[in-house]
N, CA, C and O of each residue as an XYZ file, in Angstrom:
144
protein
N      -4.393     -1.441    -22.369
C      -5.301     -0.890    -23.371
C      -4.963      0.578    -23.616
O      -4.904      1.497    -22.800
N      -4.766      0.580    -24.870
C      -4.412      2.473    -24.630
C      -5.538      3.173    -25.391
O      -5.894      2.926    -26.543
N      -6.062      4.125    -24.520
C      -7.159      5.317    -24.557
C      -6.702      6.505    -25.550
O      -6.036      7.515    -25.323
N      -7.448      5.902    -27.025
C      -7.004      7.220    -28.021
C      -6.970      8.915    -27.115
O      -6.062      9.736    -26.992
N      -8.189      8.902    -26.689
C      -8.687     10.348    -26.426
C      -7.581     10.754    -25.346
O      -7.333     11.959    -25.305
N      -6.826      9.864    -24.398
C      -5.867     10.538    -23.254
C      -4.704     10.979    -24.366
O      -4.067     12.032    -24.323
N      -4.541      9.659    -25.632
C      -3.043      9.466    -26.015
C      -3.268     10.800    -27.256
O      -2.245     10.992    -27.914
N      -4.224     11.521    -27.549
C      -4.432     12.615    -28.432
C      -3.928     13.916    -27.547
O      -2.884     14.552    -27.695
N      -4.998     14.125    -26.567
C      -4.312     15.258    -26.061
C      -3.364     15.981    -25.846
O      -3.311     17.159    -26.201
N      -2.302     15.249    -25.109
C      -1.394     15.833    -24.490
C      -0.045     15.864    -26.403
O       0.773     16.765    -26.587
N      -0.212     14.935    -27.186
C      -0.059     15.180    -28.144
C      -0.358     16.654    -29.178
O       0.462     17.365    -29.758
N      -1.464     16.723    -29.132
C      -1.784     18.236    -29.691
C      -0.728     18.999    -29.257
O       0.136     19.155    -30.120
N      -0.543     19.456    -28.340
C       0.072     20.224    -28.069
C       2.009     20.082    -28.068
O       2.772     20.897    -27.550
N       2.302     19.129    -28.623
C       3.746     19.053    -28.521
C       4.042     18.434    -30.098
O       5.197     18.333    -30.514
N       3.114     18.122    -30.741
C       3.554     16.894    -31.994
C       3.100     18.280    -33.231
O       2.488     19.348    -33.201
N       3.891     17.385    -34.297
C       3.172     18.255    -35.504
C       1.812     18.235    -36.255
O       1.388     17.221    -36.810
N       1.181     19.382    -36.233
C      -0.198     19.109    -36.569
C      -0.435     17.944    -37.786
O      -1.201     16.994    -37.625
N       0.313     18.160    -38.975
C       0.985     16.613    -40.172
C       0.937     15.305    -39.247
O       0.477     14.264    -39.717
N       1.382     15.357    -38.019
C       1.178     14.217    -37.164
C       0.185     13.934    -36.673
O      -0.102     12.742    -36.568
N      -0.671     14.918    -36.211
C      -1.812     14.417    -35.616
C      -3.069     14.150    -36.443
O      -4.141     13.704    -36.033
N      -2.771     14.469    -37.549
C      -3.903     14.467    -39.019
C      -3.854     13.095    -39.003
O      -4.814     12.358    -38.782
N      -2.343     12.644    -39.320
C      -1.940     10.993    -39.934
C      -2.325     10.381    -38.534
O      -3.114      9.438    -38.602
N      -1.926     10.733    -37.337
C      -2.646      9.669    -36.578
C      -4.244      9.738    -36.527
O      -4.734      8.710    -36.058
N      -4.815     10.347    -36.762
C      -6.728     10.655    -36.824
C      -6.484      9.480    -37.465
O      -6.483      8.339    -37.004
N      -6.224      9.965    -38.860
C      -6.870      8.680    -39.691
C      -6.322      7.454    -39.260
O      -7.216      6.608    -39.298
N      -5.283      6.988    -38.877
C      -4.760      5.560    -38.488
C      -6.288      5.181    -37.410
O      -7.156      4.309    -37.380
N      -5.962      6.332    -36.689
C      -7.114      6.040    -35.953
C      -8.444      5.804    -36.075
O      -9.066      5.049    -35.327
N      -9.023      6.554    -37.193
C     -10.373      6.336    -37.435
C     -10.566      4.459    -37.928
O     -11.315      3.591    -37.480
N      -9.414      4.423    -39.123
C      -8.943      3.255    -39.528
C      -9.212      2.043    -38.304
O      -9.976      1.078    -38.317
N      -8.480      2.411    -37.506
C      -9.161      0.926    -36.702
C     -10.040      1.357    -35.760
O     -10.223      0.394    -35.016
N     -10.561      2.109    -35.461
C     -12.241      1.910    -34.644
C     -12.992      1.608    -35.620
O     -14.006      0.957    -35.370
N     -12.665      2.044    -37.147
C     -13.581      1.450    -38.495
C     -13.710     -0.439    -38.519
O     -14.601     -1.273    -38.682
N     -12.175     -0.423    -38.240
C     -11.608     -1.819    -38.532
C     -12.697     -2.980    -37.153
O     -13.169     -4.117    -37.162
N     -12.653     -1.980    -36.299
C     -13.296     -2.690    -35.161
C     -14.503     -2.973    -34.854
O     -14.922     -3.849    -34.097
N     -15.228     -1.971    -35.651
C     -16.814     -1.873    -35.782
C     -16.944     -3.209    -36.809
O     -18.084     -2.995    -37.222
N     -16.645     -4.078    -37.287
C     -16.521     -5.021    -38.048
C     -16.375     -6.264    -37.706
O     -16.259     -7.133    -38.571
């Protein structure tokens, strides 16, 4: 199972902020998708 909130962190700090925008939303996208 992979844990958005561990797999964000350590990201921030090494990825491009353009990257971590586009993954939010992928992300919001399926906890949206899941609430369903």
């Amino acid at each position: 199972r992979v844990d958005f909130l561990k797999l964000k962190l350590p990201a921030a700090s090494s990825v491009d902020p353009r990257h971590i925008t586009q993954f939010n939303e992928v992300k919001d996208k399926l906890l949206s998708d899941l609430n369903y």
